[in-house]
C-alpha positions in Angstrom: 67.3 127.7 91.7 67.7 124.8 94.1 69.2 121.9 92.5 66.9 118.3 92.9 68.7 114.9 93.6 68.3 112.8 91.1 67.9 109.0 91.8 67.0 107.8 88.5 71.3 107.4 87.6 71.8 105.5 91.1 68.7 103.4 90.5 70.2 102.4 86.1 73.8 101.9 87.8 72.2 99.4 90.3 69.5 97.7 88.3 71.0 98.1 84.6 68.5 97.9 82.2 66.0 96.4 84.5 66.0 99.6 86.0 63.5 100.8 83.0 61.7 98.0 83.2 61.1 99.2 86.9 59.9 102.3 85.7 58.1 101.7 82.8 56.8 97.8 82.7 54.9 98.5 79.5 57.8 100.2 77.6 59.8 97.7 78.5 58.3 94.8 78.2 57.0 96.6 74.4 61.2 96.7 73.5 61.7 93.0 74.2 58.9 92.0 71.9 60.2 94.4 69.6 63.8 92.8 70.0 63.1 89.3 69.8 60.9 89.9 66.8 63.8 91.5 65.4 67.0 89.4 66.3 65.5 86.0 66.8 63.3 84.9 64.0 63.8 83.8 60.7 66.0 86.1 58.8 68.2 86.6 55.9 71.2 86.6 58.3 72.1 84.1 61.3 71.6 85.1 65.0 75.0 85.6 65.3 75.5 88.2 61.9 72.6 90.3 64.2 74.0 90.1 67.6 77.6 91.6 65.6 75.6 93.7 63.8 74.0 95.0 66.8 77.2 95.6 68.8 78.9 97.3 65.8 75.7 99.7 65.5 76.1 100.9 69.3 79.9 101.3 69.1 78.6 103.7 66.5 75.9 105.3 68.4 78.8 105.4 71.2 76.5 102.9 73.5 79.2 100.9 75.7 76.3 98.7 77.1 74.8 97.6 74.0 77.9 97.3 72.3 79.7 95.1 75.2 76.6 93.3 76.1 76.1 91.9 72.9 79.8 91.1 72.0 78.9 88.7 75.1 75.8 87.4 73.4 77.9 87.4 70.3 80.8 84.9 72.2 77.9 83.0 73.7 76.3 81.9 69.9 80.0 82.3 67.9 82.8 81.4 70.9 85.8 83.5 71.5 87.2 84.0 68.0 83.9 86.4 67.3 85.2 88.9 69.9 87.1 91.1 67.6 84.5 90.8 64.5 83.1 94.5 65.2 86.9 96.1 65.1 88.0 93.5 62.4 85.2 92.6 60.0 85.5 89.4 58.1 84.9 90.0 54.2 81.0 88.9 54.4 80.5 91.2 57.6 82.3 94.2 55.7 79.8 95.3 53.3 76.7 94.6 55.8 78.5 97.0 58.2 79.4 99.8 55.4 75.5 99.5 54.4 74.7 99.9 58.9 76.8 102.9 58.5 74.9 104.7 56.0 71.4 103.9 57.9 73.1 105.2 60.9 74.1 108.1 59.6 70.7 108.5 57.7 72.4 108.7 54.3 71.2 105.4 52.4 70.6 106.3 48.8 69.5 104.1 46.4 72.8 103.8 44.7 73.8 102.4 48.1 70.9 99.9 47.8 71.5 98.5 44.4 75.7 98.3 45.1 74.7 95.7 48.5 72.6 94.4 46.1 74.7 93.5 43.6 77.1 91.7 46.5 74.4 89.1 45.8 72.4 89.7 48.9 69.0 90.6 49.0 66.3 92.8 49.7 65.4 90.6 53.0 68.9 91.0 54.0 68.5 94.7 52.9 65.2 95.1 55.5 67.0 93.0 57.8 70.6 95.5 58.1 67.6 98.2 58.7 65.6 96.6 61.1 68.3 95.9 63.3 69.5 99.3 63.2 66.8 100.8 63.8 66.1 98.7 66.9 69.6 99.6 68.1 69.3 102.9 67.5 66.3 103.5 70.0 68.1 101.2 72.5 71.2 102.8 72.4 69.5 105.9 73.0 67.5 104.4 75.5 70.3 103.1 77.3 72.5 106.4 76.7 70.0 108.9 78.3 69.5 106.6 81.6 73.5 106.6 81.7 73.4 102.5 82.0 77.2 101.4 81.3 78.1 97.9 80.9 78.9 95.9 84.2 80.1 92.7 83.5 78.8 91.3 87.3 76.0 92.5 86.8 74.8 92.1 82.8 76.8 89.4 81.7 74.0 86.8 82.7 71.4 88.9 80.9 73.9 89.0 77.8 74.0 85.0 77.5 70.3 84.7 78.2 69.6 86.7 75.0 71.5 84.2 72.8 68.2 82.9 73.3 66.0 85.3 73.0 65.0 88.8 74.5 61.1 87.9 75.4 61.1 87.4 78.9 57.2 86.2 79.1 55.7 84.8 76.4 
């Protein structure tokens, strides 16, 4: 069997993730609404709770370029002290991740539910943790099975521009 050259990995380490949008417009364009609709308006939590949220969900998923690309979005919103919030969780962050676990591992039961709860959030801060997992989840594996790594040259621009918001048309 005569092995094909695959362009597709040269074309995602030159482009990043524009190199989707190159190939699928609609798809892409489609996950920006999605994101924006998601991280950007009104919510239980601040932008900034999402963006660490986000980067904490694709260390899990094992996505370098979501998780360092929005620890950048994370430093443009929250300045340098946020930085080390995914490996060291302040108090209030420590319970929202422990509840991001269990929807990452699909193993939220409603025992789970009603202890977050009882933290004296809510159910919109409930749907919110979900949401934003569940947006992650098909980036990171998005991101993952184009092989797009972080490059800070190249995607730190795109990182601060999503402090923002991810739409790039309206």
């Amino acid at each position: 069997m005569e092995l094909k050259e695959v362009t597709l990995f040269e074309t995602a380490a030159k482009f990043g993730i524009f190199s989707i949008a190159r190939r699928k417009p609609t798809v892409f364009d489609a996950f920006l609404n999605l994101a924006h609709e998601v991280m950007h308006p009104e919510s239980a939590f601040t932008p900034l709770t999402r963006e660490l949220l986000g980067a904490y969900v694709s260390k899990q998923f094992g996505c370098s370029f979501c998780h360092l690309g929005h620890l950048e979005t994370a430093f443009v919103i929250g300045g340098e002290e946020v930085r080390s919030l995914v490996d060291h969780p302040t108090e209030e962050l420590k319970p929202i991740f422990a509840l991001a676990d269990k929807v990452v591992a699909n193993a939220v039961t409603e025992e789970d539910i009603l202890s977050f709860l009882n933290l004296g959030y809510t159910e919109k801060h409930y749907e919110d943790v979900v949401f934003v997992c569940a947006l992650f989840g098909f980036a990171n594996r998005m991101v993952t099975g184009f092989r797009i790594e972080y490059d800070d040259k190249r995607d730190e621009a795109s990182s601060r521009f999503l402090a923002k918001g991810y739409r790039m048309k309206n």
